[in-house]
Structure formats: C-alpha cells, structure tokens
N, C-alpha and C positions, 0 to 999 in steps of 0.2 A: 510663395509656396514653401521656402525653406524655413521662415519661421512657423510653417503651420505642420512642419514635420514631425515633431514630439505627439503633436495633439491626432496626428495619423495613425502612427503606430500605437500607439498607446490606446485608440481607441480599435483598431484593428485586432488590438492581442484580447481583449475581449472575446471576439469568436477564435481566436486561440482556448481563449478559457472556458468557452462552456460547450465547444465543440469538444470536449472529450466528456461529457454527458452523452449528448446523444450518439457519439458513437460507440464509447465504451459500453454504455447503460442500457439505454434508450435500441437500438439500434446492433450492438453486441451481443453481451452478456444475459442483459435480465430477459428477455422472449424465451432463452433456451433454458436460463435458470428458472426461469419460472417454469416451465412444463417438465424439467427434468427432477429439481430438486425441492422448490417449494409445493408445486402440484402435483409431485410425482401418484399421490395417491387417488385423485381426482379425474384424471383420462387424458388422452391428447386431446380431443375434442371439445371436453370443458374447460381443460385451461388454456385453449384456444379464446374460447370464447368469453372467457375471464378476463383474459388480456385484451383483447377488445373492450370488454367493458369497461376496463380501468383507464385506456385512452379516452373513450366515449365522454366517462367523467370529469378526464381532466380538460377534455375541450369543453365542454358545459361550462365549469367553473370559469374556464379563459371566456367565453362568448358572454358571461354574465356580467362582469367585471374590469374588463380589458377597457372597454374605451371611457368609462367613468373616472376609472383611474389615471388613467391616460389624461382627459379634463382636468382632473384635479392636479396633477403631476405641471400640467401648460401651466395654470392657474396660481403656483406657487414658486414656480421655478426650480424645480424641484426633481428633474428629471435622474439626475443621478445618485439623489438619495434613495426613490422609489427603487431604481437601479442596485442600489447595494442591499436594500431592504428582501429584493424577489430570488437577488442572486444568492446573498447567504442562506435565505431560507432551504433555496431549493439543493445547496451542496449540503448541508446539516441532512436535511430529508437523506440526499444520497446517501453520508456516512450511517445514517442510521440501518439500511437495506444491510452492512455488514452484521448488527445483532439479530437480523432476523432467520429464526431456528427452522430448521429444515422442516417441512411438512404446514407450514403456518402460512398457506397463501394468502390467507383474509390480508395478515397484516403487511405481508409482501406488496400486495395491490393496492392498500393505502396509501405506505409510505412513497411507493412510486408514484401514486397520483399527486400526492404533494409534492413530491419534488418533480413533475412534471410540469405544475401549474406554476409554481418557482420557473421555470427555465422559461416556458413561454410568455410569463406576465415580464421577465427581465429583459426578454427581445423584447418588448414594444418597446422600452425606455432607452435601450441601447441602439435598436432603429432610430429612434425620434433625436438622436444625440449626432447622427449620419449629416444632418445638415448644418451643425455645428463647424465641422472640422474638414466638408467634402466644398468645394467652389465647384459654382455648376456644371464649369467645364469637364470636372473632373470625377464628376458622381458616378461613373459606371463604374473609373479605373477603382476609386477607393471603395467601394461596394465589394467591388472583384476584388482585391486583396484582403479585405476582412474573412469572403468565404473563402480563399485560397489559403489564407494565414490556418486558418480553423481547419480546413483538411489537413492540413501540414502535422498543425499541432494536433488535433484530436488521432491523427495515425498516429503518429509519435508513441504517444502514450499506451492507446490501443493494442501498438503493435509489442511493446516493451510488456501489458500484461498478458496479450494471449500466448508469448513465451514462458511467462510464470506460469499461466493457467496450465500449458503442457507437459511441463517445466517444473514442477512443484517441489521437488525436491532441492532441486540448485538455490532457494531461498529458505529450503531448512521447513516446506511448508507441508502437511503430512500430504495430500489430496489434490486433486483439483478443486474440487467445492471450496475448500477453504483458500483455494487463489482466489477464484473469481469473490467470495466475500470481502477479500483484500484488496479486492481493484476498487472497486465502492468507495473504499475510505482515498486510492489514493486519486479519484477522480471528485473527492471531496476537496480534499488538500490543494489540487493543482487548480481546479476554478476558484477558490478563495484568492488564492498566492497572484493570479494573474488579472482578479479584477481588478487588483489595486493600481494598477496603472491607469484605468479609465477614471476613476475615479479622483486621481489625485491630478493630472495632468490637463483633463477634456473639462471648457469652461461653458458657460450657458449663457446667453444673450440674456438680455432685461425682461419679465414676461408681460404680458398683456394687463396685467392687473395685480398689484404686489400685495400679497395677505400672506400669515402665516399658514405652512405648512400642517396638516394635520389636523384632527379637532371635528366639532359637528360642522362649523361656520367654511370649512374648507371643502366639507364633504356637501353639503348642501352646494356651494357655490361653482362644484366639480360637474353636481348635477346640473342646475341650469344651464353651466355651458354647453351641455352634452344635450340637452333639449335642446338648444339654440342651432346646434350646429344639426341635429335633426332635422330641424323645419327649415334649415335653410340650405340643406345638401341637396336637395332638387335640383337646386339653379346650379348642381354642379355636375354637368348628366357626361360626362367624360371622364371622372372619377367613377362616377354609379359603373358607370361599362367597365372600367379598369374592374373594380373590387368585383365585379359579378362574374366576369371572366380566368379573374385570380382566385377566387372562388373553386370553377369547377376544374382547373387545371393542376391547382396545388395541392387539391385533396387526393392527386390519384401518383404524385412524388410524395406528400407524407405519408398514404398507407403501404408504398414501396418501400421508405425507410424504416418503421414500425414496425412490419409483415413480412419483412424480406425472408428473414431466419428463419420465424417461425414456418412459414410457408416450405424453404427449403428443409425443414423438418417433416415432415408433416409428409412431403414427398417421398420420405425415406434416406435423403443426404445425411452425410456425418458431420456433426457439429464443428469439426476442427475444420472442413474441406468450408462450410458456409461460412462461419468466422476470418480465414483465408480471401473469401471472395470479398467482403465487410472492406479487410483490409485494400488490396487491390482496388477499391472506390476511390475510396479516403486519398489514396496517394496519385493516383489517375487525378484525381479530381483536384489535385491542387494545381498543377500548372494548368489544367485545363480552364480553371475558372477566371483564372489571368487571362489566359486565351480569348476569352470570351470578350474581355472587354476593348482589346486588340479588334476585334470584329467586328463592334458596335462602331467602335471611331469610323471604318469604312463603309457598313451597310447601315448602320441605324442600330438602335437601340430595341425597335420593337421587331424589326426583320432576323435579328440573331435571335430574339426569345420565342418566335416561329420553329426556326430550326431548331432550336433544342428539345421545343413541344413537341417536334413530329419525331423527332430520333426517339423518346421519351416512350411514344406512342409504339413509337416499332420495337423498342425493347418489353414492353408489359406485354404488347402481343406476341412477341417469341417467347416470352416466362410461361404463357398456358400450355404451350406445346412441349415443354420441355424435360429430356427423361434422362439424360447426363450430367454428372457432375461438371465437365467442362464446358458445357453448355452455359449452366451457372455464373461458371467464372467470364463466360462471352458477353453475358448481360453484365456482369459486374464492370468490366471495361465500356461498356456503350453508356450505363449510366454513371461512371465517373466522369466520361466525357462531357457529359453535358447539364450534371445535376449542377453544379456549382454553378455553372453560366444563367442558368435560368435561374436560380434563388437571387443571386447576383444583380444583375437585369432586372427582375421584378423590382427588388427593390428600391436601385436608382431609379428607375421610370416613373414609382409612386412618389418618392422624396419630388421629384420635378411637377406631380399633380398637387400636392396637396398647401393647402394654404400658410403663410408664414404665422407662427406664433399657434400652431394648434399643434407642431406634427406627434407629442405623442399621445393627442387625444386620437388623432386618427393614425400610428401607427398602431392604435388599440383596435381600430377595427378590420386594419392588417392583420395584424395576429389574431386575429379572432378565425379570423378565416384560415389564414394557414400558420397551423398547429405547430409543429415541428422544426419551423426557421430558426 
C-alpha cells in the first residue's frame, strides 16, 4: 500500500480538479448567470428551459460516444491520454464562458455544453484508471477519498470566488458579472494545473490488444469491441441490474445538482442565500463521504448505498414543500450528507462488477447513464 501512495493521491487530486467545474460552473455560477445575465432578456421560464436543453445535449453527445471511446481507449492503452485529451478540452470550453458578452445565451449554452461533454467524457477515463491504483480491498475507501478530496477542493475554490463574486471590489473588479466571468478562467487554470498529477504519476496495465492509438484502424477496432461486448453483456445480467438501477437513481442526484439554483430561483430565493447553501454541500460533503466508506467496511457496500438513496429521497421530497430560505439550507446539509457516499459507493461497487481489461469501455456506459459524476 505504501508504494501505491503517490499513485492514490495523485489520482484522487483529479476530482480535486474537476470538482471545481461542477461546482463552481456546473452547479454554481452558470444556472444563475445564465437567467440573470446571459438570458436576462429571454424570461425565467425560457432560460429555464434553455438550460435544460443545454444539459439534454450534452448527455446525448456523452450517451453517443462514451463507451466507443471507452473501447477504443481499453484497446490502445490509452486511458490517460483520452483523459488529458476530454479534460483540457473541457477547462478551454470553461475559460472561454469568460469572453462570452452579456445578452448572448445561444453561445453561452454552446460553450457549456462542450465543456460539459469535456468534464463527463473525462470521468469515464479517470473512472476506468480507479482500478489501476485501488486493491480490491480498498475500492470503497479510495473511491470515498477521491469524492471527499473533490468536495474539499471544489469548495475551496468555490468558496474563495463567491467572496470575489460579492466582494468585487477587494480584487479591483468593477461588478459582480465581471467576478463570476473571472471565476471561469480560474476554474480553467485550477483543473489544468491539478490534472497533471494523474497523468504523470497513475501507470496502466498491458491492454488486451496493443495497436496504435488514434486513426481509422483504431476507431474501427474501438468499434468491434463495443459490438462484442454488446452481444456478450447478457451473460452478464447482475451488471445489466446494476446499470438499470444506477440508471434511474442517479438521474434524480444529477438534476439535484444541475437544478438546485435554478430551482431556488425560480422560487423567489436570492442568489447569494442559494450559492451559500451550494457551499454548505461541498463542505458537509467531504467528511461525509469518507464517512461513508467507514460504513461500508461494517454494513456492506450495497446496504450503505440504500441509505443514502432513501435520505436522498426524503430530501427531493422536503424540496417540493419548501417556502423558507433555511429550509433550503436543511436540504443542503441532508444532501451533503450523503451525496458523496452514494457517488462514492456507486462507483467502487461497479469497478468490482465489471470485467478486467474493459473498465473504461464500460465505465463509458457508466457515464452515459450518470451525467454529472
């Protein structure tokens, strides 16, 4: 274990680094800057429903695409090039949300869907690299410190711009608008600067078949294997039940994450009081998802991701009834408790179904299914 330490952390600081996308960006900022300042002219209702489109989109793209590449990625050995290939794309895409001119949502909802499909095509490769560096013994604990590391650091950050964002003047900045366009570039900067550790430290096993990376002859051969593993995932009907189950449970934690704001807008809550509860997740959520893996060693693995599902459940159904701002902040404490544990959990449980030498064809159809990891 202690020589396999460097290759821990180093692959943990990864959701260090792109956990302050989706919560500065993703999860933050863009929901309100989008209704407030790029759609300001367009309604709350349509750039409601705008934003919704623009996720719709960038899960299409990921469900198109996710486990072909994934294939081709097993197929080459190739997982952490793919990996620095989705992840610079998708922090560029971010920096670029700071030139975008107030009132211009067409291209506001582009550049986030590209750098959306960027952040989710980079989990599956950075998933598929979990079995590289976790011994079986241990897949919950490092699972849970990667989401733990990633609340830690995405607050961090988060919490340092929503002080700018309020704050505007103590950095010389004229507004708030022009904070948050500045958070963008510096959650460009900070997921660059901390992939680099995964990439230089996290090594890869021999793969299944050694061809060059890239090309038609790779992309064709990406495909086969993705037909293969099609016709042959029948006989694998205890993964089928995982993924159909991870399916309809993770879709109702990502449109939490996604919708949270907007929703508490929309309510009539004030941005700063919503952004505050964002925060208060992020930081709940990091010892809690350590937590989590503490529980698994006692109860099991799939009995802790029960209870986080049913807490999960009783927090979406107190969010209908709810007409207080510290109400708000009640759910925001129930789902820091236990969001982390159950992305956590999902995770290692799947790394333990799935077959040696495929994982990030099939952590492609992971991420296909849930968006937002």
């Amino acid at each position: 274990m202690k020589g396999n330490t460097k290759r821990i952390y180093a692959w943990a600081l990864y959701d260090w680094a792109n956990s302050a996308f989706a919560t500065t960006v993703m999860a933050g900022f863009f929901p309100a800057f989008f209704k407030q300042y790029w759609g300001s002219g367009i309604g709350d209702s349509s750039s409601t429903l705008y934003l919704g489109l623009a996720n719709s989109l960038s899960s299409i793209v990921v469900v198109l695409v996710a486990p072909l590449l994934g294939a081709m990625a097993d197929r080459s050995n190739q997982r952490r090039r793919f990996l620095a290939i989705f992840a610079f794309t998708g922090a560029l895409m971010t920096g670029c949300l700071h030139l975008v001119e107030h009132g211009n949502w067409q291209s506001a909802a582009l550049v986030y869907v590209a750098a959306t499909v960027g952040f989710s095509l980079a989990n599956t490769f950075y998933d598929s690299l979990l079995g590289f560096v976790a011994p079986s013994e241990k897949v919950d604990a490092i699972s849970a410190l990667g989401y733990g590391v990633g609340y830690f650091g995405g607050g961090l950050l988060f919490a340092a711009n929503l002080y700018v964002v309020i704050h505007p003047q103590v950095v010389g900045l004229p507004d708030a608008a022009a904070a948050v366009r500045w958070s963008f570039l510096s959650v460009a900067l900070w997921w660059i600067l901390f992939t680099l550790p995964i990439l230089l430290f996290v090594k890869e096993g021999a793969p299944a078949q050694r061809e060059r990376p890239g090309g038609w002859s790779s992309l064709v051969g990406g495909y086969r294997q993705l037909h293969e593993t099609l016709s042959h995932i029948r006989q694998l009907p205890h993964l089928l039940t995982f993924l159909l189950a991870y399916w309809l449970y993770i879709d109702g934690v990502d449109t939490v994450v996604r919708m949270a704001v907007d929703y508490g807008l929309s309510l009539g809550f004030g941005r700063d009081s919503l952004l505050t509860a964002l925060l208060i997740t992020q930081f709940v959520g990091f010892p809690s998802a350590i937590a989590f893996a503490l529980i698994s060693n006692r109860i099991g693995t799939r009995s802790s991701l029960f209870i986080g599902i049913a807490f999960y459940i009783g927090a979406t159904v107190w969010a209908y009834f709810i007409e207080a701002v510290w109400e708000f902040y009640g759910i925001a404490v129930v789902v820091g408790l236990v969001q982390g544990g159950v992305q956590a959990l999902s995770r290692s449980l799947y790394q333990r179904l799935i077959p040696p030498g495929k994982t990030a064809e099939f952590f492609g159809f992971y991420n296909m299914l849930g968006r937002s990891e």
